[in-house]
KEVORO-635596 format. One record per residue (C-alpha): residue in three letters; y negated, x negated, z negated. Coordinates in steps of 0.2 Angstrom, whole numbers, padded with zeros to 4 digits, always signed. Example, Ala and Ser with C-alpha at 12.3 -4.5 7.8 and 13.67 -1.06 7.14 Angstrom:
BEGIN
ALA+0022-0062-0039;SER+0005-0068-0036;
This chain:
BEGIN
UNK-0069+0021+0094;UNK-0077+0029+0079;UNK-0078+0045+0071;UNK-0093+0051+0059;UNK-0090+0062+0044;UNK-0102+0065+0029;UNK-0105+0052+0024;UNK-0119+0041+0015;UNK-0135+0049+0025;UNK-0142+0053+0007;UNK-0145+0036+0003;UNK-0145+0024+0020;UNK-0151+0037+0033;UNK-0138+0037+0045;UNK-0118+0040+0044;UNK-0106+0024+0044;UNK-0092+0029+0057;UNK-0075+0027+0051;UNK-0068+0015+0063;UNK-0051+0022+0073;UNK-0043+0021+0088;UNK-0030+0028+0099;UNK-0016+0022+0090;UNK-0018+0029+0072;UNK-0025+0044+0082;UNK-0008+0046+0088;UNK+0000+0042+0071;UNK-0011+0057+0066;UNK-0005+0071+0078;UNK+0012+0067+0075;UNK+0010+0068+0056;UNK+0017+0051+0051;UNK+0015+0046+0032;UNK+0000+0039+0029;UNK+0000+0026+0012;UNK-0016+0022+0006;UNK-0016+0003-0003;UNK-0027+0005-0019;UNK-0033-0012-0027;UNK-0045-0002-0040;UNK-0058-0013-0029;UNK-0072-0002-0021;UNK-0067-0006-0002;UNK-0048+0000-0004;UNK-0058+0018-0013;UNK-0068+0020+0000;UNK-0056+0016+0013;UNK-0042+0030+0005;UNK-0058+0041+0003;UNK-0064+0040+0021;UNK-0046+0042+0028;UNK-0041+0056+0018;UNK-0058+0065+0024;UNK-0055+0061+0042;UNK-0035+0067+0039;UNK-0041+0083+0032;UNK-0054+0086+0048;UNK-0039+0083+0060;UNK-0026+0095+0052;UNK-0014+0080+0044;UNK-0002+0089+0032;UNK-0008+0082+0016;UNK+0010+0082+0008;UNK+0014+0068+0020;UNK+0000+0055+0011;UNK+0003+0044-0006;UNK-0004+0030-0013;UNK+0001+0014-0018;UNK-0004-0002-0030;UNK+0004-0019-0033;UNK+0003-0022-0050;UNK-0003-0041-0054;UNK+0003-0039-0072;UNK-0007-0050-0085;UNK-0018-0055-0070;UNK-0027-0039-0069;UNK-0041-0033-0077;UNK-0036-0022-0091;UNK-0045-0008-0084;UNK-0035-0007-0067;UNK-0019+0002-0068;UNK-0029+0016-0075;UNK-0044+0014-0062;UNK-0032+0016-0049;UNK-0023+0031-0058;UNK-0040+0040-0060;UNK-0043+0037-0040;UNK-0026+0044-0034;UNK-0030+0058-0046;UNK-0046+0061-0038;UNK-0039+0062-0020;UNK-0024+0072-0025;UNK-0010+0061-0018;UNK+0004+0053-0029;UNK+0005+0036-0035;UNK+0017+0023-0031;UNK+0016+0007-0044;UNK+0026-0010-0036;UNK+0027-0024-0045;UNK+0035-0041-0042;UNK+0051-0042-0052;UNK+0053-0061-0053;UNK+0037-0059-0062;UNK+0019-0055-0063;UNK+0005-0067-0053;UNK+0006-0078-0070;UNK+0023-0080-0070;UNK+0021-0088-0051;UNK+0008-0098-0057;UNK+0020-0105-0069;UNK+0035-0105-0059;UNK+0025-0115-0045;UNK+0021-0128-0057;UNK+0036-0130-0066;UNK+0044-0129-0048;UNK+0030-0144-0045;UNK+0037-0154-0059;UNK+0057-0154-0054;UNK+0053-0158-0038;UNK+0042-0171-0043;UNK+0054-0179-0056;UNK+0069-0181-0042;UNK+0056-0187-0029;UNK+0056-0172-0018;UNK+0035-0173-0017;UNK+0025-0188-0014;UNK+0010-0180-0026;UNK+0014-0168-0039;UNK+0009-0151-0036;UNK-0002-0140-0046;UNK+0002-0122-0053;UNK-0012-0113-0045;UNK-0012-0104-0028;UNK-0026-0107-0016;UNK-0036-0100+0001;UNK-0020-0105+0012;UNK-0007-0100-0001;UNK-0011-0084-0006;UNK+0002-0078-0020;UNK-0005-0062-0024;UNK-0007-0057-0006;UNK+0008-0061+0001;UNK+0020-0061-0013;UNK+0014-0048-0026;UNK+0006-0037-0015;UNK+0011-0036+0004;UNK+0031-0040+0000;UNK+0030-0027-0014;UNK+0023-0014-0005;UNK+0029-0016+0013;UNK+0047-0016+0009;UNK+0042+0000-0003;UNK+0036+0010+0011;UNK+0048+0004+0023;UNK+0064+0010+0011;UNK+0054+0025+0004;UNK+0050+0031+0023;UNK+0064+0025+0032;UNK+0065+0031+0051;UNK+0045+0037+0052;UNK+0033+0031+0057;UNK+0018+0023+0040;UNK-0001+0020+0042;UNK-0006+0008+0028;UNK-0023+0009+0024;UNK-0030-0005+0020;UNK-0050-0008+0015;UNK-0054-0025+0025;UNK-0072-0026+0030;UNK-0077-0039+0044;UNK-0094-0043+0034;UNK-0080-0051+0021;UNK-0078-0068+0027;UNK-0075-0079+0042;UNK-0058-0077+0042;UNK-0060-0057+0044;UNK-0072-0057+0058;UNK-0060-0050+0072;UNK-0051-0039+0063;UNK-0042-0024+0071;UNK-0045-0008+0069;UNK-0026-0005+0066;UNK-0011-0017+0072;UNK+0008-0013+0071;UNK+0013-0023+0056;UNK+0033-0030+0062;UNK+0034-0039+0045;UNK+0045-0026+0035;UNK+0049-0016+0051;UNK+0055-0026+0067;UNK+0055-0019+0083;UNK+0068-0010+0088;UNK+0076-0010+0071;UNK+0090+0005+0070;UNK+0082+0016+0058;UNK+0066+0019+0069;UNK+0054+0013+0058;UNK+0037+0009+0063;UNK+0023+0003+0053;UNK+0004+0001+0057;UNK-0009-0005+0047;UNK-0026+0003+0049;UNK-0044-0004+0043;UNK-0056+0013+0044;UNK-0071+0002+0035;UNK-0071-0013+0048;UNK-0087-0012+0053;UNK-0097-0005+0038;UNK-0105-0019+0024;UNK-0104-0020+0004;UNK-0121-0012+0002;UNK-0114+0005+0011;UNK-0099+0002+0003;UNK-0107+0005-0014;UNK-0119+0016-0007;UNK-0105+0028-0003;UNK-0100+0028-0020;UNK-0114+0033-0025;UNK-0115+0048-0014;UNK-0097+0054-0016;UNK-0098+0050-0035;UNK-0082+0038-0033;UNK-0073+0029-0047;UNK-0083+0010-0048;UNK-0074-0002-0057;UNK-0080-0010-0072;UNK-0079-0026-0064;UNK-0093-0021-0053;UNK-0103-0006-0065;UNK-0103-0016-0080;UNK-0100-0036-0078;UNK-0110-0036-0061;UNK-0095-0044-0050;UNK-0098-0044-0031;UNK-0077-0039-0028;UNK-0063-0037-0036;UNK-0047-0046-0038;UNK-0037-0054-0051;UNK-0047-0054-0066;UNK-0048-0073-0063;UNK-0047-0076-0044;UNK-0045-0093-0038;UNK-0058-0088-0023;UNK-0069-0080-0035;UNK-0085-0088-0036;UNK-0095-0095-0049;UNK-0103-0078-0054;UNK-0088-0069-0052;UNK-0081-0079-0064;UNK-0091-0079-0077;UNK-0093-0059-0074;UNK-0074-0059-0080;UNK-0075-0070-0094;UNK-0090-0059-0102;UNK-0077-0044-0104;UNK-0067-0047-0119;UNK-0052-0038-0114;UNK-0049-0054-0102;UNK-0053-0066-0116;UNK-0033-0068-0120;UNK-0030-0071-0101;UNK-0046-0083-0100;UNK-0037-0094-0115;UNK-0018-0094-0107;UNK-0026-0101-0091;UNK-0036-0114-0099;UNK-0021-0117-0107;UNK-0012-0119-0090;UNK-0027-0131-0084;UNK-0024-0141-0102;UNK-0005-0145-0098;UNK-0005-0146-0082;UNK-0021-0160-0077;UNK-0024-0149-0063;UNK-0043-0139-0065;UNK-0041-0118-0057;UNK-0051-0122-0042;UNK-0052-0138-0032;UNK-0068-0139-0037;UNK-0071-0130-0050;UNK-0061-0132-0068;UNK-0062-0111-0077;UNK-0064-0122-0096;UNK-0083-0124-0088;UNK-0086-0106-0083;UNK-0089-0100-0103;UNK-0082-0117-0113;UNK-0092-0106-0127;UNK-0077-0094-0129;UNK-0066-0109-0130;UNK-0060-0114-0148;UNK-0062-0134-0154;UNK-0044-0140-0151;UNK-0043-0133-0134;UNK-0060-0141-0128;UNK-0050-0156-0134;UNK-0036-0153-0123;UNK-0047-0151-0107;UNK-0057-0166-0111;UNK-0041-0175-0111;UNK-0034-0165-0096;UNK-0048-0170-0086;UNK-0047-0190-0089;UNK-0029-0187-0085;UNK-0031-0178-0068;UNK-0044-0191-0065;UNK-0031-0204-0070;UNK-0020-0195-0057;UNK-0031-0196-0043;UNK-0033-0210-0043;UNK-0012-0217-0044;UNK-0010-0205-0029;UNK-0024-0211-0018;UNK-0016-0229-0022;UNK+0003-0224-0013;UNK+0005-0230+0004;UNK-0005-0219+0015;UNK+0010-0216+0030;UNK+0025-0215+0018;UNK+0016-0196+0015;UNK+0026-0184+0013;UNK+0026-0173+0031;UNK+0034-0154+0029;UNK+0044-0160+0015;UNK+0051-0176+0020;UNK+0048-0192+0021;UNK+0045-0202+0037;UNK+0054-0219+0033;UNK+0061-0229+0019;UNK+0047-0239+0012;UNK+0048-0258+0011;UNK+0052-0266-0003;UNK+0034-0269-0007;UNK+0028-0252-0005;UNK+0044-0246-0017;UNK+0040-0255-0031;UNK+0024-0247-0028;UNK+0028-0231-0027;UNK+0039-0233-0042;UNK+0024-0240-0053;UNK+0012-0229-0047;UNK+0023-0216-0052;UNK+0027-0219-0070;UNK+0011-0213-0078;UNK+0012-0198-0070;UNK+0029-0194-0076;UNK+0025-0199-0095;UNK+0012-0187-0096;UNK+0021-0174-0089;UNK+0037-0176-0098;UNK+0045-0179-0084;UNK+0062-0193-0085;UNK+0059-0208-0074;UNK+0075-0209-0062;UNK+0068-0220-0050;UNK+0060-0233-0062;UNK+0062-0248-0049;UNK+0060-0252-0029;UNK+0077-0252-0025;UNK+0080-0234-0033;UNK+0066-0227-0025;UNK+0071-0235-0007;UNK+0090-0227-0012;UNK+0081-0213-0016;UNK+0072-0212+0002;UNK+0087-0215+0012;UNK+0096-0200+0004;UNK+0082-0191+0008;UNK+0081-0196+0027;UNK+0099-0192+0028;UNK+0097-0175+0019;UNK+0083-0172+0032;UNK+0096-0179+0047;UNK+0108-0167+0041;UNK+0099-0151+0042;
């Protein structure tokens, strides 16, 4: 189902619809809160634009609407929180800021890696584990964002029912082809919890494209982030997103208010041998902007990752780790192996060698399995 309102005509000649159905219709009538997720990124906009329009046709009571933002902290681009700020402005609507108090999406990066390195050290990973997060662990959606903001709405509004509009397109990517036009959302709100609360997530742009997206802005003279207006970037995200593309890189590293967050993540890369995208390392994408000693540091971080690579790709192929654990007690062969492989790695990293022989490391198994045995 689809409603039209005025929309881009000016421009494409025709209205998108906003896309809805009989459930947020519903969530409409009986006047539940509505929160609209603002990112700063043109989609999340439009989407809290388009729904407030279609609110306002259907009689909503506008003091039952906010918006909200997950701030990223250093992550961001400098101009966000207020980009958000003047959007929230321009619909009228209060503005909720969440963060993640364990730490902005830096801080994880940096927690996951030094997390990466203890567990390495004792011999609780097979390979050590990088600092960054990737397509299938997505920290800044399902830490920083989602678990900030569901539990948010969920305490704030407890006992009503909450529309979360969210801007997810289905032109985005593979992944976001079938998406829904809304779906109850059980995560911060399980069925038939006491309080009665009931959460939905609605999508109003599902079947409209970027060119209408920007388009629209046009017409309804929206707030465009710099990302876009000034640096050419085809979305937005973290400042640098390790999903971004080339171009969307480099569109980043040419503002200079992200040039002290360009040189910390580098920097990260340096120490930590592992480049910000599998196959891509962020040194590359403007090694112009980098100072002497730290193209040094990378040069040497990539021999070292290469170094890495290859000890890994040497361990015994079926003593992998599976979910976390081991699946046997290597031989005695395949210890001493394990062991010697293992010992570069750790010297680089600063890490102590506790398991420097193939009877420690085969001990070191068997407490493992019997960890694993135990749980």
């Amino acid at each position: 189902m689809s409603i039209q309102i005025p929309a881009a005509r000016a421009v494409l000649g025709y209205e998108p619809p906003i896309a809805v159905d009989p459930t947020i219709l519903a969530a409409i009538a009986c006047g539940a809160w509505f929160a609209f997720s603002l990112s700063g990124g043109k989609d999340s906009t439009l989407a809290a634009w388009t729904a407030m329009s279609l609110l306002d046709q259907l009689g909503h009571p506008r003091e039952r609407r906010i918006a909200i933002h997950a701030d990223l902290g250093r992550a961001e681009w400098r101009s966000t929180p207020a980009t958000v700020e003047v959007i929230a402005a321009r619909m009228s609507v209060p503005l909720v800021i969440v963060r993640r108090r364990a730490g902005d999406m830096v801080a994880r990066w940096e927690q996951r890696f030094a997390s990466g390195k203890a567990r390495y050290e004792v011999l609780e990973t097979y390979n050590l584990i990088g600092p960054w997060s990737s397509a299938s662990l997505r920290f800044c959606s399902s830490e920083l964002k989602a678990t900030q903001i569901g539990p948010e709405l969920a305490r704030r509004f407890r006992g009503e029912t909450i529309v979360s509009v969210i801007g997810l397109r289905r032109e985005e990517s593979t992944a976001r082809r079938f998406t829904p036009i809304s779906r109850t959302d059980y995560r911060f709100a399980k069925p038939g919890n006491r309080a009665g609360t009931r959460m939905i997530s609605w999508h109003p742009l599902v079947d409209w494209t970027a060119s209408e997206v920007f388009a629209a802005h046009d017409v309804y003279d929206l707030p465009l982030h710099e990302s876009y207006r000034t640096y050419g970037a085809s979305r937005l995200s973290c400042a640098f997103c390790v999903l971004a593309s080339g171009a969307d890189l480099s569109a980043s590293a040419r503002a200079s208010a992200n040039l002290d967050l360009y040189h910390h993540l580098v920097g990260m890369e340096a120490k930590s041998t592992f480049s910000f995208q599998p196959g891509r390392w962020l040194a590359d994408v403007a090694p112009h902007l980098l100072p002497p000693s730290q193209q040094v540091r990378i040069e040497r971080a990539k021999a070292d990752a290469e170094e890495r690579r290859g000890l890994e790709a040497q361990l015994p192929a079926d003593l992998r780790f599976i979910k976390g654990w081991p699946p046997r007690v290597p031989t005695r062969d395949e210890a001493m192996q394990i062991a010697t492989l293992r010992a570069p790695i750790l010297r680089r990293h600063g890490l102590k060698n506790i398991y420097p022989t193939g009877p420690a490391v085969q001990a070191r198994f068997d407490e493992l399995l019997a960890a694993k045995s135990r749980r």
